[in-house]
C-alpha positions in Angstrom: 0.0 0.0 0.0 1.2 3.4 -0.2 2.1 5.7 2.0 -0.3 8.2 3.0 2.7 11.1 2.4 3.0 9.8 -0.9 0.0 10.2 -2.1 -0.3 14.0 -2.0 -1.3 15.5 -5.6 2.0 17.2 -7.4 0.9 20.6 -6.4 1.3 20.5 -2.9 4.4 18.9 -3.5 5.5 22.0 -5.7 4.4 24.0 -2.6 6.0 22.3 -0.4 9.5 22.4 -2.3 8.6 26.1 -3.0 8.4 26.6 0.8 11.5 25.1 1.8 13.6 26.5 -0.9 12.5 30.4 -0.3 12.2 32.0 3.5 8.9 33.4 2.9 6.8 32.2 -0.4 4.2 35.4 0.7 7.4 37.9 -0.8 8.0 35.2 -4.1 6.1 37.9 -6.6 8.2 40.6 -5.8 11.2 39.4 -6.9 13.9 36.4 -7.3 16.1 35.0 -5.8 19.7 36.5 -6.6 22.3 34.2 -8.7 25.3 35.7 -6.6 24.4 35.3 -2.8 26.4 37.8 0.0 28.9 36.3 1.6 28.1 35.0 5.0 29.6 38.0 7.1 27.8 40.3 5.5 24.4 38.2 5.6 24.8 37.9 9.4 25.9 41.5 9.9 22.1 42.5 10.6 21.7 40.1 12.9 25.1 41.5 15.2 24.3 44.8 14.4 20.9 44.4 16.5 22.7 42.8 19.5 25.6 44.7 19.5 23.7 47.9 19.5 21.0 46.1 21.8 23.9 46.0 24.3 25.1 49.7 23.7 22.4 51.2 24.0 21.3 49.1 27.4 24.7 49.8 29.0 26.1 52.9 27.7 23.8 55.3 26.2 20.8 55.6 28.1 22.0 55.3 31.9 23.8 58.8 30.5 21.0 59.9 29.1 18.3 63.1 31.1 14.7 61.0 31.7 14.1 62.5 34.6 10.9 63.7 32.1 9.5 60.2 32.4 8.3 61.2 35.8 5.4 63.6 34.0 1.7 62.1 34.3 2.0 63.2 30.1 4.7 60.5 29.8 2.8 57.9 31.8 4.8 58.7 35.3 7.5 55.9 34.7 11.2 55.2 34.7 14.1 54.4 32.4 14.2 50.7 33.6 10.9 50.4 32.5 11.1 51.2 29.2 15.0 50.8 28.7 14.4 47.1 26.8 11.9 48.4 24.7 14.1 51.6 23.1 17.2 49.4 23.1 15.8 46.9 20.9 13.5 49.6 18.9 16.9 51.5 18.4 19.0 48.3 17.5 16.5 47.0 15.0 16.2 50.7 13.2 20.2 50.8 12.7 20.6 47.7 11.5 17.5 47.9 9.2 18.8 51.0 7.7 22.6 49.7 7.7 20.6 46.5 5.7 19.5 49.2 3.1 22.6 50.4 2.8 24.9 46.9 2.1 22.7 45.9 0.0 21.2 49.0 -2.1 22.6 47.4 -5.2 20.1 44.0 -4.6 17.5 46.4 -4.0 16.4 47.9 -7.3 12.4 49.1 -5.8 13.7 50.0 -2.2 9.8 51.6 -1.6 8.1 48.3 -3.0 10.4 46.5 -1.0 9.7 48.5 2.2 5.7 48.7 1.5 6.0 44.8 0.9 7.7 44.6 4.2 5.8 46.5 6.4 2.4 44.5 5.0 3.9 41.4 5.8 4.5 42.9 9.4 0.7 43.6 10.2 -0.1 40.1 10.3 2.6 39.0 13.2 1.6 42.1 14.7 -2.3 41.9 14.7 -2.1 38.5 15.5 0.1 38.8 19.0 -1.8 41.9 20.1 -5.4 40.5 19.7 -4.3 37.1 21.3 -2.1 39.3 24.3 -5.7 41.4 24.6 -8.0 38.4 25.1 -6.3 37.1 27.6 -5.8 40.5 29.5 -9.3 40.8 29.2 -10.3 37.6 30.5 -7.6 38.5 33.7 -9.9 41.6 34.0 -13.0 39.7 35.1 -14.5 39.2 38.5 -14.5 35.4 38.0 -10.7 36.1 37.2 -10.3 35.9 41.2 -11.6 32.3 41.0 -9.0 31.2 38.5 -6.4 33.3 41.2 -7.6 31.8 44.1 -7.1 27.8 42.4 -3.1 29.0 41.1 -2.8 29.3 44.8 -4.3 26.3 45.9 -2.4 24.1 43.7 -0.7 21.2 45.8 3.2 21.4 45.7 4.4 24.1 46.9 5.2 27.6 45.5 7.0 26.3 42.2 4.2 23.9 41.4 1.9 26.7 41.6 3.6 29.4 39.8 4.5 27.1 37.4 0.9 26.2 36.6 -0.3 29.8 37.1 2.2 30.9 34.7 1.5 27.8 32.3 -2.6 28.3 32.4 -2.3 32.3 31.7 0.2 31.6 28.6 -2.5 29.2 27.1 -5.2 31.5 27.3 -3.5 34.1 26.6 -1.9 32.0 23.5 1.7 34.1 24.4 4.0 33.6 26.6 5.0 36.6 27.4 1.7 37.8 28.0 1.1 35.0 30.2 4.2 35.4 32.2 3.2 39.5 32.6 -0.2 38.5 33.4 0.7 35.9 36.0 2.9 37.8 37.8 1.6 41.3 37.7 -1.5 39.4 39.4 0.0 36.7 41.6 3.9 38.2 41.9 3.9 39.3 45.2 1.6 36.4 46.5 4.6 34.2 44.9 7.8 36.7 46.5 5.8 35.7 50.0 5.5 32.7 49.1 8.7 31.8 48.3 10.6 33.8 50.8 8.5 31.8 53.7 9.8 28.9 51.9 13.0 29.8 51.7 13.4 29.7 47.6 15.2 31.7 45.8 13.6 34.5 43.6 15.8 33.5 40.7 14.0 30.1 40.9 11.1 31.3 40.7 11.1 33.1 38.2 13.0 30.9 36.3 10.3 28.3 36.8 7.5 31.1 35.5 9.8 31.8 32.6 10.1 28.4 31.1 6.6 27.2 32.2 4.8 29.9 30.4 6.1 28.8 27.1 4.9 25.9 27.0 1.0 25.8 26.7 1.5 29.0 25.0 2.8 27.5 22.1 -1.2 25.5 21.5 -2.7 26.4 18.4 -4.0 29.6 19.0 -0.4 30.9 19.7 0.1 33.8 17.6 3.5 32.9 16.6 2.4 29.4 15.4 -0.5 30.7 13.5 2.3 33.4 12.2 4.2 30.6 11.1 1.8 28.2 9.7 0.7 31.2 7.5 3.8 32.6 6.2 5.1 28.8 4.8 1.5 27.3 3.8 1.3 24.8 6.0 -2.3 24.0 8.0 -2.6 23.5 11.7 -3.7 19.4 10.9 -0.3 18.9 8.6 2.6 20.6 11.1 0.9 21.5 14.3 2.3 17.8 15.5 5.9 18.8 14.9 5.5 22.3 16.6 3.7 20.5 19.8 6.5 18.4 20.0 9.0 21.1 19.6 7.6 24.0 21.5 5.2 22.3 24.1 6.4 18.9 24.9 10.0 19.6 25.4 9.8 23.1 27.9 6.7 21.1 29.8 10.1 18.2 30.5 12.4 20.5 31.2 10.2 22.4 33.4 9.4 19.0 35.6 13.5 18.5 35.4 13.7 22.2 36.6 11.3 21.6 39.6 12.6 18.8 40.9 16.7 20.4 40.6 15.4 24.0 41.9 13.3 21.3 45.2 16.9 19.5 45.7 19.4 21.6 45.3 18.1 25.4 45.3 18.5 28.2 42.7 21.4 26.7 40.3 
């Protein structure tokens, strides 16, 4: 008999070949690929420019820089620490977008179509993190919210077994796991600190448990990144969704029940 695999009509076979020979078949029509490639410095220079300048601006620039301004109620009465991440990487991902332009102006015949192409293909990642972030925000807005709170807490185990599943809950509802892990602890965080310190675990643990749990019933199939990526190379939820569980749920829920049980016998590592 044959396989089931094998039996797929010769177009999705061309689409599948097409997928894994281009990055993103969505950006095919506006061009081709280029006969004479760049050389493998300058094809990763993007890529260093955005952590080098990441770093720079994090460690250098703006501790020197006036925001005693971010105090105002018109600039949302915060600090520098709390926004530092976001204008490091904002910064680092403008320089090396424009020093991208610039190294390769000659491969870049249309540079407005190729920047209206680009920021289309952005509102789609976008759009679908933010909504998916929003739901569940909303749904940690609700009175019956306090319920869900209330169980986190009650979860046999001890502090990591319940900040673990707090943290693993909001990230699948939320279907991000960052959104999870700010949701979690914004409402839970201090619970946790008291928690733990009457336990006598270390904060780092606990936050590293958070941190790895929360990605891993983020990554269902609501997850904006996994609908993101299922898009952008034409595959469906039933043909690759296996592969991803396997990948980006499966193996964080084992290392967080390897993390657990180190962080009970041996402490913060």
């Amino acid at each position: 008999m044959t396989p089931r695999r094998l039996r797929l009509p010769m177009s999705s076979w061309f689409a599948r070949a097409t997928n894994v020979d281009n990055f993103d078949p969505a950006e095919l029509p506006h061009g081709h690929r280029s006969d004479e490639l760049p050389p493998f410095a300058l094809a990763a220079a993007p890529i260093l420019i955005v952590l080098a300048v990441n770093l720079i601006m994090s460690l250098f620039v703006l501790p020197r820089v006036d925001t005693g301004f971010l105090a105002e109620p018109r600039f949302g009465e915060t600090t520098l620490a709390a926004v530092s991440g976001v204008w490091s990487v904002v910064t680092a991902l403008a320089v090396a977008s424009l020093v991208l332009v610039l190294i390769h102006r000659k491969r870049l015949p249309e540079l407005r179509k190729t920047l209206d192409a680009g920021a289309n293909s952005s509102v789609l990642p976008g759009l679908n993190t933010a909504s998916l972030v929003g739901f569940g925000a909303v749904v940690a807005a609700l009175p019956a919210f306090t319920v869900i709170r209330d169980g986190f807490l009650a979860v046999p185990g001890g502090a990591l077994v319940s900040i673990a599943v707090a943290a693993n809950v909001m990230g699948g509802i939320t279907g991000s796991a960052s959104g999870g892990l700010i949701i979690a602890l914004n409402a839970l965080g201090e619970t946790f600190a008291h928690l733990a310190a009457a336990a006598g675990l270390d904060p780092a643990l606990m936050h590293r448990v958070a941190a790895i749990s929360s990605g891993a019933l983020a990554m269902l199939p609501h997850n904006g990144a996994v609908v993101t990526l299922l898009a952008i190379c034409g595959a469906t939820q039933r043909g690759s969704y296996r592969e991803v569980m396997m990948v980006g749920l499966v193996g964080p829920l084992v290392a967080l029940v390897f993390v657990i049980l180190t962080g009970k016998l041996f402490g913060a590592f």
